[in-house]
HTML snippet that shows the backbone in 3Dmol.js (N, CA, C, O; Angstrom):
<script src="https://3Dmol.org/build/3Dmol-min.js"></script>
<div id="view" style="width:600px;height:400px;position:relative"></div>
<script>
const pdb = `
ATOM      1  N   UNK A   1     136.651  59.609 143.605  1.00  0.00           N
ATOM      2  CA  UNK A   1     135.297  59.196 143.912  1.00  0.00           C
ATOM      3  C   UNK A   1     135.016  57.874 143.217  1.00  0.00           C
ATOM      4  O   UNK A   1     135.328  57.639 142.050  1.00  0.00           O
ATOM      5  N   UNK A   2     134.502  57.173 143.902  1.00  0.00           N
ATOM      6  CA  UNK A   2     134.168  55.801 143.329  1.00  0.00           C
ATOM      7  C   UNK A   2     132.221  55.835 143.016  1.00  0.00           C
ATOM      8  O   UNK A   2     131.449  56.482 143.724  1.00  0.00           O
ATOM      9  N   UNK A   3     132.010  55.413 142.423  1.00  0.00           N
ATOM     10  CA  UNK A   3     130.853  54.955 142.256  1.00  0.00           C
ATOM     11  C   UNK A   3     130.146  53.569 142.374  1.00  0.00           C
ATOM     12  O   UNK A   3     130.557  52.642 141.676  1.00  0.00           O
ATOM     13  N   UNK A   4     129.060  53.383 143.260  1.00  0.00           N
ATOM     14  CA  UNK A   4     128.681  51.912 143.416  1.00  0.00           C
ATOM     15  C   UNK A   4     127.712  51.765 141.840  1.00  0.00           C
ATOM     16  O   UNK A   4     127.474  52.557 140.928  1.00  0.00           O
ATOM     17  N   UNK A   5     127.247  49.959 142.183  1.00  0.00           N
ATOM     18  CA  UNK A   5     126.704  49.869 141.109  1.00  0.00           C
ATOM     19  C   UNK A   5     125.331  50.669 140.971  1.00  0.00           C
ATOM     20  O   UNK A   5     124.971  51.062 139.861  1.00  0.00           O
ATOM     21  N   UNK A   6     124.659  50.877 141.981  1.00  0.00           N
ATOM     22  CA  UNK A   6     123.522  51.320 141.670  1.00  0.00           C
ATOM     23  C   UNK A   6     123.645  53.080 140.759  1.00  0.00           C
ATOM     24  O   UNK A   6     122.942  53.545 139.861  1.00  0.00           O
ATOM     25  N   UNK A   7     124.805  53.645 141.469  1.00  0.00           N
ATOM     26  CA  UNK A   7     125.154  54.928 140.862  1.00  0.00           C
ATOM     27  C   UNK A   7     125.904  54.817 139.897  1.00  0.00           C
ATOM     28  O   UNK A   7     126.460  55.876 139.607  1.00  0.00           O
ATOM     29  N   UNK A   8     126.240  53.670 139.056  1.00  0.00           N
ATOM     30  CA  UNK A   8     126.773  53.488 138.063  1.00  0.00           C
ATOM     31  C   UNK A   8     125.792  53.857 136.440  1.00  0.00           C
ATOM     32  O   UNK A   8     126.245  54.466 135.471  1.00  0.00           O
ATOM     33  N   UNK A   9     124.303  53.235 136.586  1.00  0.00           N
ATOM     34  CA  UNK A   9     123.351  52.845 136.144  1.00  0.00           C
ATOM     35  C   UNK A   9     122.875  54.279 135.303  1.00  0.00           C
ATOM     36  O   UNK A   9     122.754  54.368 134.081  1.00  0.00           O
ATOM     37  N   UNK A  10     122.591  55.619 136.543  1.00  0.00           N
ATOM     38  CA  UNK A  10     122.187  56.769 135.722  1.00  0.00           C
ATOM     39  C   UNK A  10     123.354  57.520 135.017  1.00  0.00           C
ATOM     40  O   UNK A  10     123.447  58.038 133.905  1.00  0.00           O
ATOM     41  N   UNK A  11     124.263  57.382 136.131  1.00  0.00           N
ATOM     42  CA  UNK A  11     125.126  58.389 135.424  1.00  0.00           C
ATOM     43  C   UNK A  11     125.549  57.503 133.662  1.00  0.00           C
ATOM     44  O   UNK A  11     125.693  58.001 132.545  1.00  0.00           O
ATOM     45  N   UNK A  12     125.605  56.502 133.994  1.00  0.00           N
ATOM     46  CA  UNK A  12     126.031  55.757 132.281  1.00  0.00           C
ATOM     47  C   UNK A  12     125.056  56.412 131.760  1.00  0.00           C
ATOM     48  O   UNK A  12     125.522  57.362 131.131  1.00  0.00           O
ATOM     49  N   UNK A  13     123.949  56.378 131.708  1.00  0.00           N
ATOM     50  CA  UNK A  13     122.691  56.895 131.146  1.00  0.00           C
ATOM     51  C   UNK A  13     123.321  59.088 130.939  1.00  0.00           C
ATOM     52  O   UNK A  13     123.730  59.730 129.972  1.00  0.00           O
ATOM     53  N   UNK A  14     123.189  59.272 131.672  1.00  0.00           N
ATOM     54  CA  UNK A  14     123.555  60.616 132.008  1.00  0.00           C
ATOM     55  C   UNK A  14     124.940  61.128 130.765  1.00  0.00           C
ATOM     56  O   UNK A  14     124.997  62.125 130.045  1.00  0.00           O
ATOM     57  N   UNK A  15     125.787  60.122 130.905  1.00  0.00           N
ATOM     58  CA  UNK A  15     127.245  60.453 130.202  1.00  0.00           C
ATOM     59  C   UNK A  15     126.754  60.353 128.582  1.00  0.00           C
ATOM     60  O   UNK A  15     127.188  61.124 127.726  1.00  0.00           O
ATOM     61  N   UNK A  16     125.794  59.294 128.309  1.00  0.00           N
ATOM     62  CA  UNK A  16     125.632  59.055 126.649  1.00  0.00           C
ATOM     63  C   UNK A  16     125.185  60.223 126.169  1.00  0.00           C
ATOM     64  O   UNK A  16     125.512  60.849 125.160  1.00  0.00           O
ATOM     65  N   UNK A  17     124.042  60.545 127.392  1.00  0.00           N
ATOM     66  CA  UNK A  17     122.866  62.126 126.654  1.00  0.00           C
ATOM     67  C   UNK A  17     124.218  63.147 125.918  1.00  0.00           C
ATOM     68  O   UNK A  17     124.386  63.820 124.901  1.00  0.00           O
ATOM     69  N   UNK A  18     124.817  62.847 126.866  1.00  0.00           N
ATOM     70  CA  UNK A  18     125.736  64.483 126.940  1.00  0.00           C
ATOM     71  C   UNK A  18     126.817  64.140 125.841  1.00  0.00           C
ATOM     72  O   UNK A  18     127.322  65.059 125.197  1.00  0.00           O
ATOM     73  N   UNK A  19     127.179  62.818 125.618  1.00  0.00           N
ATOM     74  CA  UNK A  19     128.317  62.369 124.378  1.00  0.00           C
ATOM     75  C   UNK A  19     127.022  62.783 123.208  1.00  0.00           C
ATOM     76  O   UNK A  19     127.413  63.543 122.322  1.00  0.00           O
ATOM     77  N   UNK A  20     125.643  62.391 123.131  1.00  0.00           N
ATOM     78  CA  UNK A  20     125.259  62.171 121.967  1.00  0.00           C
ATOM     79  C   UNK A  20     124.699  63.900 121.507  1.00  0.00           C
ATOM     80  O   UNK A  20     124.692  64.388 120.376  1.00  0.00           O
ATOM     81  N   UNK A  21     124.308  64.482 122.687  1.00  0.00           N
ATOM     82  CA  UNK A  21     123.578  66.169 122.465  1.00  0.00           C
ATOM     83  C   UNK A  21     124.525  66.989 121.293  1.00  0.00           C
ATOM     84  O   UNK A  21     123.926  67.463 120.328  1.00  0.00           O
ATOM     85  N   UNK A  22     125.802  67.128 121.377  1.00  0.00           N
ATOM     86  CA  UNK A  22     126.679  67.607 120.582  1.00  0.00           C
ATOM     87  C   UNK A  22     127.084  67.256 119.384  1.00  0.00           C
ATOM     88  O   UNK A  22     127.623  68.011 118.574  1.00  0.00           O
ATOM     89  N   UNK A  23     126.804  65.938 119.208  1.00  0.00           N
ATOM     90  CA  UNK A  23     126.666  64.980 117.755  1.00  0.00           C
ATOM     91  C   UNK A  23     128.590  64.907 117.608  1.00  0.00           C
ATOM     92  O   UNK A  23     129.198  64.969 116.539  1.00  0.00           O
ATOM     93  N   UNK A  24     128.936  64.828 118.361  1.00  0.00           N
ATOM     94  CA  UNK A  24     130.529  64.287 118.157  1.00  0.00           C
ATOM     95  C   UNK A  24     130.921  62.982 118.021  1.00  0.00           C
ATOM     96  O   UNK A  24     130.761  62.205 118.962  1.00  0.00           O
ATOM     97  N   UNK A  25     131.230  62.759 117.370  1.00  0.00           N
ATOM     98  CA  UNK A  25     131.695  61.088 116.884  1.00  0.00           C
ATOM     99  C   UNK A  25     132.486  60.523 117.905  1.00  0.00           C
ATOM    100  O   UNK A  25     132.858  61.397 118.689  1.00  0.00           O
ATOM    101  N   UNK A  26     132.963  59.166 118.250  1.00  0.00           N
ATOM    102  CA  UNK A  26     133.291  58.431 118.639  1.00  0.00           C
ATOM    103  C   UNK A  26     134.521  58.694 118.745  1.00  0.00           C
ATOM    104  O   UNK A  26     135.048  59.040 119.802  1.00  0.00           O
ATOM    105  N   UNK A  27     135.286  58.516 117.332  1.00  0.00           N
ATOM    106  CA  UNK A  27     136.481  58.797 116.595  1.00  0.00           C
ATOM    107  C   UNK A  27     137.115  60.077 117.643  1.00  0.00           C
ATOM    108  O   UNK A  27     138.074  60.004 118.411  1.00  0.00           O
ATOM    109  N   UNK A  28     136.120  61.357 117.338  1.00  0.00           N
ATOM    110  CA  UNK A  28     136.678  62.739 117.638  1.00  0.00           C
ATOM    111  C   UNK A  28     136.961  63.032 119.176  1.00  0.00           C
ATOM    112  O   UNK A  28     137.890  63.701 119.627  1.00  0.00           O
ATOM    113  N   UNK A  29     136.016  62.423 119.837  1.00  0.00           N
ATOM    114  CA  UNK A  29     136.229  62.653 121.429  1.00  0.00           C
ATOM    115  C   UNK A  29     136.996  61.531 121.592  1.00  0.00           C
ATOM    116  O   UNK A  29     138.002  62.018 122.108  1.00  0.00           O
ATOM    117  N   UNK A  30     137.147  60.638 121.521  1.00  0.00           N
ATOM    118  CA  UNK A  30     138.225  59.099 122.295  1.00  0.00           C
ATOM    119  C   UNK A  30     139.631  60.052 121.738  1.00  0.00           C
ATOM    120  O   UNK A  30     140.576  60.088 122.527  1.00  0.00           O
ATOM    121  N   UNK A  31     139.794  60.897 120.260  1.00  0.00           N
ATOM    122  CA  UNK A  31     140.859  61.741 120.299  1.00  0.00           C
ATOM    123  C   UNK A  31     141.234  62.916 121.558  1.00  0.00           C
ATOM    124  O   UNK A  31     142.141  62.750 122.374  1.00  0.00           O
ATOM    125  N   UNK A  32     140.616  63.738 121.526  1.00  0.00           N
ATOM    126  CA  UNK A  32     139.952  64.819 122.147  1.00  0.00           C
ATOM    127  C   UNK A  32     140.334  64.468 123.739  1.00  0.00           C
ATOM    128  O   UNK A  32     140.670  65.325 124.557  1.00  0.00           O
ATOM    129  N   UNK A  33     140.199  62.848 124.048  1.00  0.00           N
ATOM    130  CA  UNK A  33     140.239  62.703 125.424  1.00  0.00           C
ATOM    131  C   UNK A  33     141.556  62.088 125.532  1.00  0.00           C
ATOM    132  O   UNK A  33     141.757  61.559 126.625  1.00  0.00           O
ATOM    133  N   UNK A  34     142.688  62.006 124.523  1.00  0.00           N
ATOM    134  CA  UNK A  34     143.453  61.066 124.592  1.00  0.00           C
ATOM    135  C   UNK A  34     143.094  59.884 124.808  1.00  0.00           C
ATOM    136  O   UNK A  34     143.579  59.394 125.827  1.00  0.00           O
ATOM    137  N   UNK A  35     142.398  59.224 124.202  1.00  0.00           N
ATOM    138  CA  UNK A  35     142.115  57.493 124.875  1.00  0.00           C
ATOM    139  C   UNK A  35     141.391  57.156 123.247  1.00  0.00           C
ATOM    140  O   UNK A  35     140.964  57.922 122.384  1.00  0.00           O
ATOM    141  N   UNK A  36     141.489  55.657 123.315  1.00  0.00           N
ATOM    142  CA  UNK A  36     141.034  54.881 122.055  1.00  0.00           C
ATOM    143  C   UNK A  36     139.394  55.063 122.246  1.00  0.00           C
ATOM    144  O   UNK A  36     138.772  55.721 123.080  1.00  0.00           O
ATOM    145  N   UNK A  37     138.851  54.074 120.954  1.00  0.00           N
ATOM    146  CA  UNK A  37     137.520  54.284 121.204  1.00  0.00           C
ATOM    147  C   UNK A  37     136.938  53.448 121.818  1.00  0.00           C
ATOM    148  O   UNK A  37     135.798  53.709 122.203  1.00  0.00           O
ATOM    149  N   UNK A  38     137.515  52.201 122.102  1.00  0.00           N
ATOM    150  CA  UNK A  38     137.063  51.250 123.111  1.00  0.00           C
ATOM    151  C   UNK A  38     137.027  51.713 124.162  1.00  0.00           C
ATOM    152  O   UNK A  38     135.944  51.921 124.710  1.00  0.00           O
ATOM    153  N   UNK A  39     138.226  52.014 124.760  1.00  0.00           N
ATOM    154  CA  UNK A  39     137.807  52.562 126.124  1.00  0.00           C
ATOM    155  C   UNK A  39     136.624  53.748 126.389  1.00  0.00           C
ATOM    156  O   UNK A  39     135.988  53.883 127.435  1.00  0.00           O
ATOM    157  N   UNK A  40     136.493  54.605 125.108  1.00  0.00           N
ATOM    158  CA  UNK A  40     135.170  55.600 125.800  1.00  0.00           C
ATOM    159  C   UNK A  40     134.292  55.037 125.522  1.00  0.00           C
ATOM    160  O   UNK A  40     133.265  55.446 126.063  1.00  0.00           O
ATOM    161  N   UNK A  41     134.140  53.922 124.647  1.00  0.00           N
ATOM    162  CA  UNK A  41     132.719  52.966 124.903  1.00  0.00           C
ATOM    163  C   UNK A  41     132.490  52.378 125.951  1.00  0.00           C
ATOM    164  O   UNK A  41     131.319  52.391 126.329  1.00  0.00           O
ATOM    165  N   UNK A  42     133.781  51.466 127.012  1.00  0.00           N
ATOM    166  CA  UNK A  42     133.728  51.439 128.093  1.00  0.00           C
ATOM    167  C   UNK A  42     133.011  51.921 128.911  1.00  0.00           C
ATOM    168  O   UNK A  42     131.938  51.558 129.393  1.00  0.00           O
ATOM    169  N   UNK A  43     134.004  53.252 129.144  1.00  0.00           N
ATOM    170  CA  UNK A  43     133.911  54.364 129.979  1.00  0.00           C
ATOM    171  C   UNK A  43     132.071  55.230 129.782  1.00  0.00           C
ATOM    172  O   UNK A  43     131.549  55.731 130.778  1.00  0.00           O
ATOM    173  N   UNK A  44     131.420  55.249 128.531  1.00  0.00           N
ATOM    174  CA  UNK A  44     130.447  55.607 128.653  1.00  0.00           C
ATOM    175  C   UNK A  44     128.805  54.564 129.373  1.00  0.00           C
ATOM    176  O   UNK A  44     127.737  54.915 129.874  1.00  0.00           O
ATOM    177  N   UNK A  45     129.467  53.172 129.023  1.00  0.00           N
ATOM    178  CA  UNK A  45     128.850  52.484 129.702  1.00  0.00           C
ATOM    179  C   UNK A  45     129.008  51.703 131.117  1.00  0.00           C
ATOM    180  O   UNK A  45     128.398  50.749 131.598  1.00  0.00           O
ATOM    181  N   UNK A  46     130.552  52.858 131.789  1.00  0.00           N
ATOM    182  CA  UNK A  46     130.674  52.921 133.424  1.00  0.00           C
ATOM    183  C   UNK A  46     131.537  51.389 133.109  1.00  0.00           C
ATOM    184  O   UNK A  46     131.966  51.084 134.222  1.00  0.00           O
ATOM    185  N   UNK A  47     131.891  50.518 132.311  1.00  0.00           N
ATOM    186  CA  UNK A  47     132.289  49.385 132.120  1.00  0.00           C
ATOM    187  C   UNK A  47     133.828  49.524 132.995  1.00  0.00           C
ATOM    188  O   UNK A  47     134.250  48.763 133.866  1.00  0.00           O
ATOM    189  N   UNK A  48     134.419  50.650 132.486  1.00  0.00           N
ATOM    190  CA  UNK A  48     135.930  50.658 133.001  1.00  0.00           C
ATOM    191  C   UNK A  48     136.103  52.212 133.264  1.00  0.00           C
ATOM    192  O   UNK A  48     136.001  53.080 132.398  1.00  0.00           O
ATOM    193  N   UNK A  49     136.326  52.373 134.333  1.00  0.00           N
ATOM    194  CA  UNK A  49     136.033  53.900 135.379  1.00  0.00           C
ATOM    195  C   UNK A  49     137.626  53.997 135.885  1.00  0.00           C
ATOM    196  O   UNK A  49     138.035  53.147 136.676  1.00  0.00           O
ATOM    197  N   UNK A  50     138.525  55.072 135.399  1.00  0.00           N
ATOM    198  CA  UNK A  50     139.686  55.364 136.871  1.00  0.00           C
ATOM    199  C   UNK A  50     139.144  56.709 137.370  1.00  0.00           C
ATOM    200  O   UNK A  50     138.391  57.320 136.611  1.00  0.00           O
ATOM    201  N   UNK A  51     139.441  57.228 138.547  1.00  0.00           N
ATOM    202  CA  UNK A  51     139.457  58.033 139.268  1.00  0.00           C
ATOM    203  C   UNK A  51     139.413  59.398 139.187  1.00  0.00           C
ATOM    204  O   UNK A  51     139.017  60.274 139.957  1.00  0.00           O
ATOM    205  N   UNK A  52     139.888  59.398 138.127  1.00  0.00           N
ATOM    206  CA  UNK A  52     140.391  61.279 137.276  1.00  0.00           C
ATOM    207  C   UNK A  52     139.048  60.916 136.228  1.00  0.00           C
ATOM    208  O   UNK A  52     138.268  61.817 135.920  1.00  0.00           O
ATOM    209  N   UNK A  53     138.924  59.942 135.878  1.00  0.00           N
ATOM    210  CA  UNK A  53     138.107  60.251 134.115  1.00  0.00           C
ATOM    211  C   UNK A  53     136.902  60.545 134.699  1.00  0.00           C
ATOM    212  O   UNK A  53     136.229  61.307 134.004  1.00  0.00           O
ATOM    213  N   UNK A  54     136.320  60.162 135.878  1.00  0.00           N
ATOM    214  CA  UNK A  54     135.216  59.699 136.628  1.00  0.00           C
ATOM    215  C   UNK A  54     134.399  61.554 136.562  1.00  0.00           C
ATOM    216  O   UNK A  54     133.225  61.911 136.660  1.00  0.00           O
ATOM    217  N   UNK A  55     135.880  62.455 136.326  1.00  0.00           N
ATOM    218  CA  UNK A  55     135.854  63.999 136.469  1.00  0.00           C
ATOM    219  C   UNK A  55     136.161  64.366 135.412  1.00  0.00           C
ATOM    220  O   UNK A  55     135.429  65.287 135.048  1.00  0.00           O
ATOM    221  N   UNK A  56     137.158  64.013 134.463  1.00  0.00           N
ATOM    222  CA  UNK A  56     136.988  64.363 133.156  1.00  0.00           C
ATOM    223  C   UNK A  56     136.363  63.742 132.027  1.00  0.00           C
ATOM    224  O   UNK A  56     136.731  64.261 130.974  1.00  0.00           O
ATOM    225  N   UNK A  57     135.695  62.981 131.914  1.00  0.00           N
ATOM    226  CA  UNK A  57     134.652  62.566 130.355  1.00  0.00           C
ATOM    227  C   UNK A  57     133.581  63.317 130.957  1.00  0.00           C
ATOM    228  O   UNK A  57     132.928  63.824 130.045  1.00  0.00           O
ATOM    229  N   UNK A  58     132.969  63.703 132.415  1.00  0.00           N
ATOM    230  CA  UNK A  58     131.711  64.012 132.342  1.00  0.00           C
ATOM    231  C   UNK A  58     131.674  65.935 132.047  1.00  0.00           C
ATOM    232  O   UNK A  58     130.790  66.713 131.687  1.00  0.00           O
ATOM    233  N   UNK A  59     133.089  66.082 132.418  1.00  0.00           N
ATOM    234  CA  UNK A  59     133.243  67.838 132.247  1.00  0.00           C
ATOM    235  C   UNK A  59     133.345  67.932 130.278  1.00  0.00           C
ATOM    236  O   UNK A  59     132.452  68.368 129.551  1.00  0.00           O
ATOM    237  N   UNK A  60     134.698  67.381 129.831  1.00  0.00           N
ATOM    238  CA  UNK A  60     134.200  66.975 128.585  1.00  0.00           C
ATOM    239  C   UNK A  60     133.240  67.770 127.643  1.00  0.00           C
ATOM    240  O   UNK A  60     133.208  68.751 126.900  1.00  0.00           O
ATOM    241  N   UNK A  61     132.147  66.310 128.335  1.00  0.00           N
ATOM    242  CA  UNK A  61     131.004  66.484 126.873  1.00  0.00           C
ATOM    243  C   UNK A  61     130.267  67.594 127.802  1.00  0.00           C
ATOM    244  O   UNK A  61     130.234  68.692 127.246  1.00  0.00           O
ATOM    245  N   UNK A  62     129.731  67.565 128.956  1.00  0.00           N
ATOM    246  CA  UNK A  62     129.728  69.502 129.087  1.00  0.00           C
ATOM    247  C   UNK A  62     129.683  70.567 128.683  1.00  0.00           C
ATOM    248  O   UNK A  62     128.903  71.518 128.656  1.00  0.00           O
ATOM    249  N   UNK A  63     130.995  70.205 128.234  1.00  0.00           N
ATOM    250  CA  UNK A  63     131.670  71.526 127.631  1.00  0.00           C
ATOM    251  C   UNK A  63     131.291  71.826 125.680  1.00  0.00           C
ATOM    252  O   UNK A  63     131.172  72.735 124.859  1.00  0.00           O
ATOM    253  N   UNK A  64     131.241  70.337 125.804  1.00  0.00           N
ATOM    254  CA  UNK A  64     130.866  70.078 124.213  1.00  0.00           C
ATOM    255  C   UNK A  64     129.990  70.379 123.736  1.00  0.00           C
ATOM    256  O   UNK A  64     130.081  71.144 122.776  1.00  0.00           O
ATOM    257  N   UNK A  65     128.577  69.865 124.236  1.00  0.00           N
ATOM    258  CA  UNK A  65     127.221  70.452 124.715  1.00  0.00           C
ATOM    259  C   UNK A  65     127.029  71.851 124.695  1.00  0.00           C
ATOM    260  O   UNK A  65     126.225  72.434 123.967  1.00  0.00           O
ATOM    261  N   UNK A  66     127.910  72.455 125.643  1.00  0.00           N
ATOM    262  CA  UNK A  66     127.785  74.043 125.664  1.00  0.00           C
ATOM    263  C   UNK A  66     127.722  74.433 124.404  1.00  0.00           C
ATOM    264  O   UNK A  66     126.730  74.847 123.805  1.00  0.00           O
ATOM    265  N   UNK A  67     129.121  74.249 123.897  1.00  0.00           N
ATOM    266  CA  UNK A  67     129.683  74.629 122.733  1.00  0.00           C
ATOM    267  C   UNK A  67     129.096  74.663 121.601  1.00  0.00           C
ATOM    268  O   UNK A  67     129.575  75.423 120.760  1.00  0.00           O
ATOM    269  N   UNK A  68     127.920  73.874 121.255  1.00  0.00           N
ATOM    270  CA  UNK A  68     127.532  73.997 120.128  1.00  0.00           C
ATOM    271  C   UNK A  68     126.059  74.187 120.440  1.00  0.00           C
ATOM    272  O   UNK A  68     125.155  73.611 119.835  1.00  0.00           O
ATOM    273  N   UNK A  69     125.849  75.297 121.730  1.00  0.00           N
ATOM    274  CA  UNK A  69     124.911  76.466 122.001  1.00  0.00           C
ATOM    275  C   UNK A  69     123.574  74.996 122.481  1.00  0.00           C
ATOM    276  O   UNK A  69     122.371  74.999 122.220  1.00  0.00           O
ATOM    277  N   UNK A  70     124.403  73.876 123.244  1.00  0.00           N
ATOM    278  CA  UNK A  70     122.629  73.626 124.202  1.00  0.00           C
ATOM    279  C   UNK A  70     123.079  73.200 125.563  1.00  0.00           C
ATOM    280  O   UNK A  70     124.226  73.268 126.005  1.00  0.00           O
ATOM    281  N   UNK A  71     121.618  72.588 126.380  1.00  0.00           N
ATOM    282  CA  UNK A  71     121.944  73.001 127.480  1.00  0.00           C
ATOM    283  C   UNK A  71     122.592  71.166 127.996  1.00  0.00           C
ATOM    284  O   UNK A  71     121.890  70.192 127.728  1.00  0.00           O
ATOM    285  N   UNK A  72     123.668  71.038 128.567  1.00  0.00           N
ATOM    286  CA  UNK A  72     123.959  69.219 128.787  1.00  0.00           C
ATOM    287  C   UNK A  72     123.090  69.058 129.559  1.00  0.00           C
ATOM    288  O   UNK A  72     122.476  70.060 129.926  1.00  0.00           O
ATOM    289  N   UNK A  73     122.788  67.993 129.988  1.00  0.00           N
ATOM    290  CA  UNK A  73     122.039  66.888 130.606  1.00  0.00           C
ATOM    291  C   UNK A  73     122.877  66.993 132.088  1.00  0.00           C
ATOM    292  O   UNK A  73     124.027  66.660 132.373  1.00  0.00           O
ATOM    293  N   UNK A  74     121.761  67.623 132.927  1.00  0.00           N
ATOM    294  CA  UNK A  74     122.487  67.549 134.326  1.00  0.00           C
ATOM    295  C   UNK A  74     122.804  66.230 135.365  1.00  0.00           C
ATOM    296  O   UNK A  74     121.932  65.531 135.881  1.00  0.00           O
ATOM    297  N   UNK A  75     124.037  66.097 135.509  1.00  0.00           N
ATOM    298  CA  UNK A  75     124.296  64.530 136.131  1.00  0.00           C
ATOM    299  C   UNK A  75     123.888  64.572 137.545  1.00  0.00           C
ATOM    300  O   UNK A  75     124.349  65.466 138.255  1.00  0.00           O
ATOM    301  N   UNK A  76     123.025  63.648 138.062  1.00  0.00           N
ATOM    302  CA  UNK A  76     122.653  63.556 139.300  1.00  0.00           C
ATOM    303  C   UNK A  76     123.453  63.055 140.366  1.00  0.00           C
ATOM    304  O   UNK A  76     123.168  63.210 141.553  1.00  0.00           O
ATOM    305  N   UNK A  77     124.531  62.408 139.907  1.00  0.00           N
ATOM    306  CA  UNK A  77     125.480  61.852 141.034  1.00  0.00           C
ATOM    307  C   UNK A  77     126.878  62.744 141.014  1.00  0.00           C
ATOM    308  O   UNK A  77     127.474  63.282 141.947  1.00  0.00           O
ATOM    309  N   UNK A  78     127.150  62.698 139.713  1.00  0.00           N
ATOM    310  CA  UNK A  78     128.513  63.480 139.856  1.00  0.00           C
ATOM    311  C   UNK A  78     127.991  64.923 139.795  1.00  0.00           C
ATOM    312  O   UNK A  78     127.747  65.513 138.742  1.00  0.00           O
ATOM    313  N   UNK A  79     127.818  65.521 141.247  1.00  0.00           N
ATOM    314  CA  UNK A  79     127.773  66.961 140.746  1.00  0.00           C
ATOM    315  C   UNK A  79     128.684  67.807 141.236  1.00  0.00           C
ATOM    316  O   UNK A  79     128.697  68.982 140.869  1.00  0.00           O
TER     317      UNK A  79
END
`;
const viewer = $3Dmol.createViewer("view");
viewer.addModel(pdb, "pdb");
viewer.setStyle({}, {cartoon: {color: "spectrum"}});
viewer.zoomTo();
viewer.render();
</script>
């Protein structure tokens, strides 16, 4: 799935809620996801998107969210 720019805009918005709800560091998820921390700074600001991550950073922090008992931030484009 590709995303245009206009659907780029919330979901960036959408991906931070859900990186920041769980209070996981930078450090721990760019581990966590296999990837450096530049790229999930990228990737959280839609800067640099492939095809698979587009499905895994947003399941991810999701899951992360869950995990430490709240509810994530429901994404309006990727659903």
């Amino acid at each position: 799935m590709s995303l245009n720019r206009i659907e780029m805009r919330p979901t960036a918005a959408e991906l931070q809620s859900n990186f920041d709800r769980p209070g996981l560091s930078l450090a721990e998820a760019a581990a966590d996801l296999t990837m450096n921390e530049a790229h999930l700074t990228a990737l959280l600001g839609m800067r640099v998107v492939g095809p698979a991550e587009v499905w895994l950073v947003p399941d991810y922090f999701e899951q992360a969210v869950r995990d430490v008992g709240k509810e994530p931030v429901p994404f309006s484009i990727l659903t």
